[in-house]
C-alpha positions in Angstrom: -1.5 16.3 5.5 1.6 15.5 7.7 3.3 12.3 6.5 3.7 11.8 10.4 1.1 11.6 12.9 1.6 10.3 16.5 -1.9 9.4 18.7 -0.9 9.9 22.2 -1.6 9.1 25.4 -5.0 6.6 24.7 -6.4 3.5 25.9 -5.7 1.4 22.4 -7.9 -1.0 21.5 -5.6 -2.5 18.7 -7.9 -5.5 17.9 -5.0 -7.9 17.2 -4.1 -10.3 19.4 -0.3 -9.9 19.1 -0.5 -5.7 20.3 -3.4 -6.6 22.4 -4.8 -3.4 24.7 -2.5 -0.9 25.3 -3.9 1.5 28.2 -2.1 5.1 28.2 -0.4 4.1 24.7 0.7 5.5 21.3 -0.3 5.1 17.7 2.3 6.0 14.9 0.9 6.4 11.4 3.8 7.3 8.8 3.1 7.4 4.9 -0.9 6.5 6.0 -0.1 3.1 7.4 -0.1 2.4 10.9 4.0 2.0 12.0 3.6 1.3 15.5 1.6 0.6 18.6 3.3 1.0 22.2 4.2 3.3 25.2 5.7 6.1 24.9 6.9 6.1 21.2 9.5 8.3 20.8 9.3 10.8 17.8 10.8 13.7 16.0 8.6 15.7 13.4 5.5 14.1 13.7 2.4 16.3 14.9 1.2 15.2 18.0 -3.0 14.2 18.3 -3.3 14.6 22.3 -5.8 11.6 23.1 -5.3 11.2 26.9 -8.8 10.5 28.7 -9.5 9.0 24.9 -10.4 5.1 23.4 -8.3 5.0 20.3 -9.8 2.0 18.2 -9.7 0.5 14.1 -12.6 2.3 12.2 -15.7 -0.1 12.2 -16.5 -1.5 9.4 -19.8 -1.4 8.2 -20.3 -4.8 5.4 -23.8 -4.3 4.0 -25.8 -0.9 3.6 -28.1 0.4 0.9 -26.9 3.9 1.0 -28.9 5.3 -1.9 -31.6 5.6 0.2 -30.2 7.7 2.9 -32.4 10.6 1.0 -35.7 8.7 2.2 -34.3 8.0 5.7 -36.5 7.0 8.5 -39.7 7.2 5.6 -40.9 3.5 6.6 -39.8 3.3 10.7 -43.2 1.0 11.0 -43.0 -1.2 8.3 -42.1 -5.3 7.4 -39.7 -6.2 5.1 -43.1 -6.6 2.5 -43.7 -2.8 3.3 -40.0 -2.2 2.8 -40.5 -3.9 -0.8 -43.5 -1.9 -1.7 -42.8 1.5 -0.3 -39.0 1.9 -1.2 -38.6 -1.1 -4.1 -42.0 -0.9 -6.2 -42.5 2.9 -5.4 -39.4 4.8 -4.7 -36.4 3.1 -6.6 -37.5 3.0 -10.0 -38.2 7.3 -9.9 -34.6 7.7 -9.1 -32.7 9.6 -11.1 -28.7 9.1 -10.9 -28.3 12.3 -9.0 -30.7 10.8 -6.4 -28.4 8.2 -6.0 -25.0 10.7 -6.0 -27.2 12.7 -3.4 -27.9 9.8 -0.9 -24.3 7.8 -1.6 -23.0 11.3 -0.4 -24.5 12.2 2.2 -24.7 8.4 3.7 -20.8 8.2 3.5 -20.7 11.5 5.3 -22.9 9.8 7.4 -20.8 7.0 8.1 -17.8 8.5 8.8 -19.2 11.3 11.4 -20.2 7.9 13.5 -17.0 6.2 12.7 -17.3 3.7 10.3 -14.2 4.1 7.7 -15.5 1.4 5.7 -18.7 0.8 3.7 -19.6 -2.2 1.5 -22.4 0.0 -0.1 -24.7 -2.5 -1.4 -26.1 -0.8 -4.6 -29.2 -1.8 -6.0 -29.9 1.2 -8.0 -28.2 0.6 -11.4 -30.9 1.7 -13.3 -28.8 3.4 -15.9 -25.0 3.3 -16.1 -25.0 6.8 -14.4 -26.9 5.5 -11.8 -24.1 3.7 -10.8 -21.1 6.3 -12.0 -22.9 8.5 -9.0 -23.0 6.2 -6.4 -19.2 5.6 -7.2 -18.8 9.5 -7.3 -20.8 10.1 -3.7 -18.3 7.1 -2.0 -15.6 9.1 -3.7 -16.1 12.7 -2.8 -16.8 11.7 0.7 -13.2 9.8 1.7 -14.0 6.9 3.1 -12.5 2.9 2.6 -15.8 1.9 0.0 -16.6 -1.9 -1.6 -18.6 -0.7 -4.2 -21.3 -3.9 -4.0 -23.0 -3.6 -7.8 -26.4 -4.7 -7.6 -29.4 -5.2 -10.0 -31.5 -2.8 -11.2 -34.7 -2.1 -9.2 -36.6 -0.4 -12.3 -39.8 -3.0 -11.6 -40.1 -5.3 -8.7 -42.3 -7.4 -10.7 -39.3 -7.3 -13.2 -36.0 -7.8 -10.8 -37.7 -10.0 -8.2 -39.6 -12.6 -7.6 -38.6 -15.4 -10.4 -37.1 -12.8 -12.0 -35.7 -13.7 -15.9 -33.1 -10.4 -16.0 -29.8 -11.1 -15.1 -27.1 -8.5 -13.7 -26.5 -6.2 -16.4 -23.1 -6.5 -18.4 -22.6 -2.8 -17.8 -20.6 -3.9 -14.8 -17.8 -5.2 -17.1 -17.6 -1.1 -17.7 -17.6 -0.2 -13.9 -14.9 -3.4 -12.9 -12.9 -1.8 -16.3 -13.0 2.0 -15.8 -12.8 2.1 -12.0 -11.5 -0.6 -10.6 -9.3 -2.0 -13.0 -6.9 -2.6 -9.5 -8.2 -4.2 -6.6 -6.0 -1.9 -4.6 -7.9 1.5 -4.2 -9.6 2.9 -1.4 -13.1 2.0 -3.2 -13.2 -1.6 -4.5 -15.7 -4.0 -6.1 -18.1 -6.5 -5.2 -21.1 -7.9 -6.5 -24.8 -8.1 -4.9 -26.8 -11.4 -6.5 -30.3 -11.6 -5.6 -30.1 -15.7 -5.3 -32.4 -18.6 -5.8 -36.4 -17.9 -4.6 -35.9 -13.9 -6.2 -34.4 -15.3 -9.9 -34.7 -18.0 -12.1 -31.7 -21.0 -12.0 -30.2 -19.8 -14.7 -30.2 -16.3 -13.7 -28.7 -17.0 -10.5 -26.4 -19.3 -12.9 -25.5 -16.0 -14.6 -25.0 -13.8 -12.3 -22.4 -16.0 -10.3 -20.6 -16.8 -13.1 -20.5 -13.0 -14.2 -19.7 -12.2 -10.6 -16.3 -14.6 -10.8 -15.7 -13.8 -14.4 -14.9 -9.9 -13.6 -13.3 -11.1 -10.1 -15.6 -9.9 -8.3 -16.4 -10.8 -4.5 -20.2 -11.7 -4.0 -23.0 -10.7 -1.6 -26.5 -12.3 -1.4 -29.5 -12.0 1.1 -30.2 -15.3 2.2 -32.9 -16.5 4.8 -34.5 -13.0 5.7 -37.8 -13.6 7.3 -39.7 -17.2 6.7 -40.7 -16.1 3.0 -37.1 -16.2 2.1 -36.5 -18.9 4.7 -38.5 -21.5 2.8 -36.4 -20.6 -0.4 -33.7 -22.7 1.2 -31.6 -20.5 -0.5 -28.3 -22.2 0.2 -29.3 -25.4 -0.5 -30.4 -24.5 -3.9 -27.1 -22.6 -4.1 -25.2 -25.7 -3.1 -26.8 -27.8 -5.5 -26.2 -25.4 -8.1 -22.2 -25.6 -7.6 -22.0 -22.3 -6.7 -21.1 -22.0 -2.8 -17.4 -20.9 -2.6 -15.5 -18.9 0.1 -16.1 -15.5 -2.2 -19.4 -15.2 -0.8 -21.0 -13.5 1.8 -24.9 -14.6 3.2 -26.5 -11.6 4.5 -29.2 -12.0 7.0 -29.2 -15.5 7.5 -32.1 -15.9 10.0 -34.3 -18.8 8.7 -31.2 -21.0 7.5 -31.1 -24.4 8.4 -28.2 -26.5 10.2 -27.5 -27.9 7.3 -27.4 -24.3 5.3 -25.0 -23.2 8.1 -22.7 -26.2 7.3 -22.6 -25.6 4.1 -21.4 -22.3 4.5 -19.2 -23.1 6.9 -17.4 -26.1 4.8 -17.4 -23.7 1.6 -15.7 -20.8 3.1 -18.6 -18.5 2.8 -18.9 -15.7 5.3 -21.5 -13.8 7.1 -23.2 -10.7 7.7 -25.8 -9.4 10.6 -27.8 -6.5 10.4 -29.5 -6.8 13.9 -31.5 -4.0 14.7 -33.1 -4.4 11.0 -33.9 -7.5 11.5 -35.3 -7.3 14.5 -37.7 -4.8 13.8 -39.0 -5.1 10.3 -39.2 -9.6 10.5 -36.3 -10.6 9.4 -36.0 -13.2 12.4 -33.6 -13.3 15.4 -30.2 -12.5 14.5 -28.1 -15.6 14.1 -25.2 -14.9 16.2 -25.2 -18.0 17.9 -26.4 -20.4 14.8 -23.4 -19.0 12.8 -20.8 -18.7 15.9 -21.6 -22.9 16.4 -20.7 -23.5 13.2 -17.6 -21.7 13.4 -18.8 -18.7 11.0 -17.6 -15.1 12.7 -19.9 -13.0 11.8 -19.8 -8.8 10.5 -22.4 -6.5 11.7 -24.3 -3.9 9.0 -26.6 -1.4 9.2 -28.6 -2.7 6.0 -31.5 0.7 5.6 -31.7 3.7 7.1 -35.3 3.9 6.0 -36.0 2.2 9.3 -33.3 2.2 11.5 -30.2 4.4 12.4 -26.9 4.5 10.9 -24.6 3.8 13.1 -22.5 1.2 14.5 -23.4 1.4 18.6 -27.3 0.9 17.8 -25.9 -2.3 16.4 -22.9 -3.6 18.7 -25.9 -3.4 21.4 -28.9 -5.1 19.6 -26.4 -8.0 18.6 -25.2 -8.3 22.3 -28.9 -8.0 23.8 -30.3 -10.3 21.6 -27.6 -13.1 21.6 -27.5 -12.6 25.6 -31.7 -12.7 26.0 -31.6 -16.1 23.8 -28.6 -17.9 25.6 -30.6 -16.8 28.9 -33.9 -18.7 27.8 -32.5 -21.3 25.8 -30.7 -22.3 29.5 -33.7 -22.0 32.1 -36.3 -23.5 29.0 -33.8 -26.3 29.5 -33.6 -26.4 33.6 -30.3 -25.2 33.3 -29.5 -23.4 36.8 -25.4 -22.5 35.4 -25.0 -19.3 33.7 -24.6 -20.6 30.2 -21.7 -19.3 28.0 -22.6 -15.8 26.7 -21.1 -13.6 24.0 -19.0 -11.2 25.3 -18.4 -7.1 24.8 -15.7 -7.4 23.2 -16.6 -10.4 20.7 -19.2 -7.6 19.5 -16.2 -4.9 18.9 -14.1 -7.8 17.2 -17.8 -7.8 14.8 -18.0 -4.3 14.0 -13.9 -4.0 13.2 -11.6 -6.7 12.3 -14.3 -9.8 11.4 -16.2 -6.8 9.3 -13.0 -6.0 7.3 -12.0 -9.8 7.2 -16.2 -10.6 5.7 -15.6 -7.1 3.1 -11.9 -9.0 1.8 -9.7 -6.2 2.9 -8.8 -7.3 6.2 -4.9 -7.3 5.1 -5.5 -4.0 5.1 -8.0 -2.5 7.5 -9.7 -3.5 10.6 -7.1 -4.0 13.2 -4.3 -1.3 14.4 -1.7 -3.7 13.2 2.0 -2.3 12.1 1.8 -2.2 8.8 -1.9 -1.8 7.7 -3.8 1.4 6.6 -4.2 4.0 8.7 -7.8 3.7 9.7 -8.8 4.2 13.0 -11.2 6.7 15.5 -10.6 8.5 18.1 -13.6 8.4 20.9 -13.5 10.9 23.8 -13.9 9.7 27.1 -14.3 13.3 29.0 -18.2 13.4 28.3 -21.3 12.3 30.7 -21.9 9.5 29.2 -18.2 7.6 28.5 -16.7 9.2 32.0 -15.1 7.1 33.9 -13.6 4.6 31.7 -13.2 1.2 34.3 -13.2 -1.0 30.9 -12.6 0.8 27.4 -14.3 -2.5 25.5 -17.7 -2.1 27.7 -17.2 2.2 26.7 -17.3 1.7 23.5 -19.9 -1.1 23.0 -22.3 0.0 25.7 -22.0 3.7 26.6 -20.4 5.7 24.2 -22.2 6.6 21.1 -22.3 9.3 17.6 -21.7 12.4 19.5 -18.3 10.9 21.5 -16.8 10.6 18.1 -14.1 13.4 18.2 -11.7 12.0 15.1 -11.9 9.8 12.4 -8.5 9.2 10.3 -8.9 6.9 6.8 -6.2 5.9 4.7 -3.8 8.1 6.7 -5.9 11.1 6.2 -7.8 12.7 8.6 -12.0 13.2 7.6 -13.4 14.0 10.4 -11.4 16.2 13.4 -12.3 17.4 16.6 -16.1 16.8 16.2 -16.0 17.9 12.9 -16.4 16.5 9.5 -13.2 17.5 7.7 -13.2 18.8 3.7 -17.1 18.0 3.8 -19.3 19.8 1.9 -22.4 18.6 4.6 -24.1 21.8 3.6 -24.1 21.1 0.3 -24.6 17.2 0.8 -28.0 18.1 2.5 -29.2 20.8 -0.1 -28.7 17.9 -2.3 -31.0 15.0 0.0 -33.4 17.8 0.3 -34.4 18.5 -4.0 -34.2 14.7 -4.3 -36.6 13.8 -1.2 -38.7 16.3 -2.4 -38.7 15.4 -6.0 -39.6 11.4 -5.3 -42.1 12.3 -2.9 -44.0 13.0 -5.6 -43.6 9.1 -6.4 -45.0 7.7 -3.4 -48.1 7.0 -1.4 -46.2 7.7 1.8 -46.8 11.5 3.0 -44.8 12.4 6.4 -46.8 13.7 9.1 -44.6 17.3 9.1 -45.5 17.4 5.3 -49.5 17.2 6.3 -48.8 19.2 8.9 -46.9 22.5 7.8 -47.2 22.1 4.8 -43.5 22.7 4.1 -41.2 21.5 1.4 -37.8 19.2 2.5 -35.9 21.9 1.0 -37.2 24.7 3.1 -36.7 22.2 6.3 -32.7 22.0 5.5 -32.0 25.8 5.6 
């Protein structure tokens, strides 16, 4: 890999309001950091990435998605989050086995990165065993993407590890904060997902926070998905507890009260929207405009891809639709004949990069083509039907442009995926892999998909 790579000729989409846009413009990386943004940057040795008639952005950033169970994608596309439980928490989860998890880690980061995203705050419910969660580590790893390793609980029993559940977090993450990420400065770093007040006991919620800030550990909780959860008042509980603090991030966030927002707001906390989830499987409305009023910037997330796609487009556009319908009504309910203030295209692309990094922790590092941070960024071509002409490169990449106009994808410096193409991925192998597990925990469901009744064919013939 050259130590020297110059990006030239794009429209730049730096996300940092000191570069700002800069149409027809360079982007040095040396030593994998970005070292410059500008015109014409003059150079000597550094290979030269042509991207004229290209949108050169920061990778998105991706801050909540279960990516174990990229092996059973699309297997519940009709379901409600209580379907979601029973199919893929009570049924599926507890036959994993930790190559299952390796399997789906894998391919899902492989995923990630052929749509852009550069970072994934994989939210890992699937400790089972400790090798469960050495091979969702090892899948982040092999695949070579910017990872927050978000340890979760077990899901062994729902009956167990939900609903007034007595288990706490297991104290096998003191191994996983010990043997891999003894240093909060690798490409993969940790978090911790809590399940929170309504799905534990007090004083396993108790435990798990303090566990959580006893290793150092960053925390995520869903919070307010769907009325169930909403009348949890979740936050509240948290709050009186003594546990709200700016290391936490509330994903979801739909049934939360003024007051919850507050709170969040006043504690530091952070926030994370998975809209196209939400919408479909009864979360509630995305709370775009609940958090932005209380001064909360929210990350987008992609949550399951059991229901909904991957990437970060399908997102960007359900957040800006949805936000946009509700400002519209909420103004003529109210007699309101002036356009009321809407959310803007790019306020969604400030979401999916620089507020997603800032919500993960890392945003000294990532999220923003700024001198001096990692080199993670994406090249989108501009030369197809669908992004062609480019009048603004904001409303290209948040309304027309989508997985296929993905040409590059650089993280850390290092290049991953390359003119179209996924770079030192073994995607062959990666699906072999999704195939033997979907097969084997098939067996360990009441779901059968309509090809299987069909043909009659096995996942693993259907990848070759």
């Amino acid at each position: 890999m050259p130590d020297r790579v110059l990006f030239r000729g794009g429209h730049v989409l730096s996300m940092d309001p000191s570069i700002g846009d800069v149409f027809g413009g360079d982007v040095l990386v040396e030593d994998g950091c970005i070292a410059a943004v500008d015109h014409a940057i003059d150079v000597g040795d550094a290979e030269i990435v042509d991207t004229t008639d290209c949108i050169v952005i920061p990778g998105f950033v991706d801050s909540h998605r279960h990516t174990w169970e990229t092996v059973i994608r699309g297997i519940a596309p009709d379901v409600s989050l209580a379907g979601y439980f029973e199919i893929v928490l009570d049924q599926l989860a507890p036959a994993y086995r930790p190559e299952d998890v390796y399997a789906g880690n894998y391919l899902g980061a492989l995923e990630a990165i052929d749509a852009g995203v550069t970072t994934l705050l994989d939210w890992s419910h699937i400790n089972n065993t400790p090798a469960h969660s050495d091979e969702a580590i090892r899948g982040l790893r092999d695949a070579g993407l910017r990872a927050v390793y978000c340890y979760g609980n077990p899901n062994t029993s729902l009956a167990d590890w939900w609903y007034e559940s007595t288990l706490g977090t297991p104290e096998d993450v003191r191994r996983v904060r010990d043997q891999y990420f003894s240093s909060d400065d690798g490409l993969i770093t940790l978090a911790m997902g809590t399940r929170g007040p309504g799905f534990c006991t007090p004083e396993i919620v108790k435990h798990d926070w303090e566990l959580a800030r006893d290793i150092g550990a960053p925390i995520s909780v869903h919070v307010g998905m769907g009325p169930y959860a909403g009348r949890f008042s979740m936050v509240s509980r948290l709050n009186e507890l003594g546990l709200l603090g700016p290391d936490t991030t509330y994903i979801h966030c739909n049934y939360l009260s003024d007051e919850e927002f507050r709170l969040i707001a006043d504690t530091g906390g952070k926030v994370s929207i998975a809209p196209s989830v939400e919408m479909a499987m009864g979360h509630g409305t995305p709370p775009t405009a609940k958090a932005l009023a209380h001064g909360l910037r929210p990350s987008l997330s992609i949550d399951v891809v059991t229901t909904v796609p991957g990437d970060m487009f399908t997102q960007m556009r359900f957040l800006f639709a949805s936000d946009r319908l509700l400002a519209h009504e909420a103004a003529f309910a109210a007699g309101n004949e002036e356009e009321p203030k809407l959310l803007t295209s790019r306020e969604v692309l400030e979401f999916a990069t620089i507020e997603g990094a800032r919500v993960c922790g890392i945003d000294e590092r990532t999220g923003s083509l700024t001198p001096g941070k990692r080199a993670d960024l994406v090249v989108i071509r501009c030369d197809h039907s669908n992004t062609y002409p480019v009048i603004d490169p904001v409303s290209t990449v948040v309304h027309q442009a989508d997985t296929r106009n993905v040409d590059t994808v650089m993280v850390d410096g290092r290049f991953v995926k390359r003119e179209g193409a996924l770079v030192d991925a073994e995607l062959r192998r990666a699906r072999d892999l999704a195939a033997t597990s979907l097969e084997y925990l098939l067996g360990h469901t009441t779901i059968e998909p309509n090809w299987v009744q069909s043909a009659g064919r096995s996942p693993v013939a259907h990848s070759h």
